[in-house]
TORROGU-33505 format. One record per residue: x, y, z of N, C-alpha, C in turn. Coordinates in steps of 0.05 Angstrom, whole numbers, plus 5000, padded with zeros to 4 digits. Example, Ala and Ser with C-alpha at 12.3 -4.5 7.8 and 13.67 -1.06 7.14 Angstrom:
<sites>
526448865156524649105156526449345156 525749555142527349795143525850015157 
</sites>
This chain:
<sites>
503046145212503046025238503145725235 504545605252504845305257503845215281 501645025276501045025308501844525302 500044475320500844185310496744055310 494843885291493143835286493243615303 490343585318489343395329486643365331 484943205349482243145340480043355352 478743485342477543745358475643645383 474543395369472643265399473643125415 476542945405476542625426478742865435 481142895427483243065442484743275438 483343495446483843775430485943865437 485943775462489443875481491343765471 491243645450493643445437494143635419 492643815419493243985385494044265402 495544475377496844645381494444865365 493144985364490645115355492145345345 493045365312494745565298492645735293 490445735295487045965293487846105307 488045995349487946145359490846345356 493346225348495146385349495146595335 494146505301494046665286492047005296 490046905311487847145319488947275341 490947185366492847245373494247545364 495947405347497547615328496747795314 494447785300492747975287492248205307 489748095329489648315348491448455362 493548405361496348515374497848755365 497148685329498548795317495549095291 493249005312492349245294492249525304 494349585321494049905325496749945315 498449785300500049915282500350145269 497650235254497650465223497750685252 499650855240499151175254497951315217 496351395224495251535207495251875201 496551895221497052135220500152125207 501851985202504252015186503851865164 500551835154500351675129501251385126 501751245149501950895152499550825153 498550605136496750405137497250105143 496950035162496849745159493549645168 492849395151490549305147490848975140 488748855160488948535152486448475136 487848305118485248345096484548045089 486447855087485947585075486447395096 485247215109485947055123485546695118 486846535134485846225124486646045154 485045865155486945715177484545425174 485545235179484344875178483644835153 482444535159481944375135479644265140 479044215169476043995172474644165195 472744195197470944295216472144125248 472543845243472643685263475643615274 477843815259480343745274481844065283 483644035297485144345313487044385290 486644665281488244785253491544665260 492944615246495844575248497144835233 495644865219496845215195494245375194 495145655200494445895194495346075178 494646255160496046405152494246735144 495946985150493547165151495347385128 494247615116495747745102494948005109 496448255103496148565109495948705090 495748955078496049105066496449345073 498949385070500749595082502149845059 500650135071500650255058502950475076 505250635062506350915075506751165058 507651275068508351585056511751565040 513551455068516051375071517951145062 519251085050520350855047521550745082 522750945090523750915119521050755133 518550885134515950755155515950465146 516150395128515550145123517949985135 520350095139522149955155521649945177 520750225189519850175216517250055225 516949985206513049835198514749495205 517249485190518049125195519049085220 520249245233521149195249519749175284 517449325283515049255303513349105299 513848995273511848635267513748455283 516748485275518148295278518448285307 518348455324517648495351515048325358 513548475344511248315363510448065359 511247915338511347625339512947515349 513547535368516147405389513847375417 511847585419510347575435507647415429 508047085442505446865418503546725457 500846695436499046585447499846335463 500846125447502145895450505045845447 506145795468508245745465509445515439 508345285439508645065423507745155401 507145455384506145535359508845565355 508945635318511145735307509546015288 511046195291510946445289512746505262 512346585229513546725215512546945204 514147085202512647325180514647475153 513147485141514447585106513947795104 514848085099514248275094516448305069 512848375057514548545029513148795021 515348995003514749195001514349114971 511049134961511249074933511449404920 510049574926509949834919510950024935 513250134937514450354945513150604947 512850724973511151044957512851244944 511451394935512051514920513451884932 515051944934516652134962517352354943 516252564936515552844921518952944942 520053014913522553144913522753394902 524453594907524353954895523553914862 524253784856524053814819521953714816 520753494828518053424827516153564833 516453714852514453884862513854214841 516654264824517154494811516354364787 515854144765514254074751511554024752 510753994770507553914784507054294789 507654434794506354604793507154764771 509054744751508654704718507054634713 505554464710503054384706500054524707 500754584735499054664747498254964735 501255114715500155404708499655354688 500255084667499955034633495755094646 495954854657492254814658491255034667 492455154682490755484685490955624662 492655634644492055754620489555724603 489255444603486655364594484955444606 484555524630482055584643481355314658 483255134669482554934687483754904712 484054824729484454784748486554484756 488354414760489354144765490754184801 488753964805489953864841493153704832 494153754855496953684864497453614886 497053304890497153274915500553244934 500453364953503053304959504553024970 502852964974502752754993500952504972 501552204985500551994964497551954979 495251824962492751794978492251484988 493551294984493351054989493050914968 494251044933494250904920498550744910 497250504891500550484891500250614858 502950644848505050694826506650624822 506650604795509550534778511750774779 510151024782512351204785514751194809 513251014832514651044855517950884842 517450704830518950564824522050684802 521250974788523251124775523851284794 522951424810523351594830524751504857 526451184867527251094875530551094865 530051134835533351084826534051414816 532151584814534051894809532652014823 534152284825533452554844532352794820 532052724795530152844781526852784787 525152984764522852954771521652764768 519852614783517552434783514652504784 513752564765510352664776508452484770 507052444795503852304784501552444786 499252294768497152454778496152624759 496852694735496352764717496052594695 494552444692493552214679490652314675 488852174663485552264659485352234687 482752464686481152424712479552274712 478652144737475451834735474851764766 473951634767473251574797473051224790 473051114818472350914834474250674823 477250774830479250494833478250244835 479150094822478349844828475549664843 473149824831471349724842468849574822 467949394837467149254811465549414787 463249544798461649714765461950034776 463750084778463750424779465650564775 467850424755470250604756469150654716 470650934716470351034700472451214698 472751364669474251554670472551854654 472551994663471652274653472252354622 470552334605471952394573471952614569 470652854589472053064584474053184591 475952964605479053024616481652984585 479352874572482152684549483252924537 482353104528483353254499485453574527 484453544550486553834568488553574581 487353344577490453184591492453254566 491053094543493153154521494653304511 493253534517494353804516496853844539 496153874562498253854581501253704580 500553404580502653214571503953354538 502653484522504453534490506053814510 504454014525506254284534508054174551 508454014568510653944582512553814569 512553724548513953504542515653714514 513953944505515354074492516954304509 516154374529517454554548519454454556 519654224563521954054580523553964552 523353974529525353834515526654114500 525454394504526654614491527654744510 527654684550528854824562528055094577 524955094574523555304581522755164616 522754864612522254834641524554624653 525854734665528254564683528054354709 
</sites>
């Protein structure tokens, strides 16, 4: 947001208050996430002035925008780009950047027919492996091979652990290492002799 700085006590009306625009736009735009089709949008970082004692001239706020779809996220840009047309202040300037840093990840027939490959290797063992169909709000690198072919992409079979990115609680389970290993050597020998297509 661009608003224009002036003095907050002698003449405030001289200034273009990019705060208020910025808070403006935020509230406008948080019933975005339908959650029920797995869109997230979330404002998470924000910034606006320099001195307690003058009217912000720059704002700036950030999101974190999560989908199911490569499509939602288009239709995710295109009702931002809408609703910043609709501003607090006229004399504000209004931009927005949308980027898609992480693509989700969109479970295709072969993906889904290796993932539950999987799913009968570890039952052999006597274990159990979840398969989620759908992504949980995390990102991947996989999304990113699974963008350029219509072969399989699977995630999710990595060690098991809990608590992503949080400061003292993530961990990984050591009794996942030696049936992951196992898993990843049967697929990788199945798939390279033709037993799994």
């Amino acid at each position: 947001m661009q608003g224009k700085s002036s003095h907050a006590g002698a003449r405030p009306e001289g200034g273009v208050n990019a705060l208020y625009e910025l808070s403006h736009q935020v509230l406008q735009m948080k019933d975005l996430s339908k959650p029920e089709q797995g869109l997230k949008l979330n404002w998470t970082v924000s910034k606006a002035g320099t001195n307690r004692n003058v009217i912000p001239a720059d704002a700036t706020a950030q999101a974190d925008a999560r989908a199911l779809k490569v499509a939602d996220f288009d239709e995710l840009q295109k009702a931002l780009q809408e609703k910043i047309k609709n501003r607090l202040l006229p004399d504000s300037r209004v931009e927005l950047k949308f980027e898609v840093r992480r693509p989700p990840l969109e479970a295709n027939d072969a993906s889904r027919r290796v993932a539950a490959y999987g799913k009968t290797i570890y039952g052999e063992i006597g274990l159990s492996l979840k398969v989620d169909e759908k992504a949980t709000g995390g990102g991947t690198d996989a999304a990113f091979a699974a963008l350029k072919t219509s072969g399989a992409v699977v995630e999710g079979m990595g060690l098991s652990g809990f608590g992503a990115h949080s400061n003292d609680a993530e961990y990984v389970q050591i009794n996942s290492i030696v049936p992951r290993l196992y898993l990843a050597t049967r697929m990788i020998m199945d798939l390279s002799t033709g037993k799994l297509k």
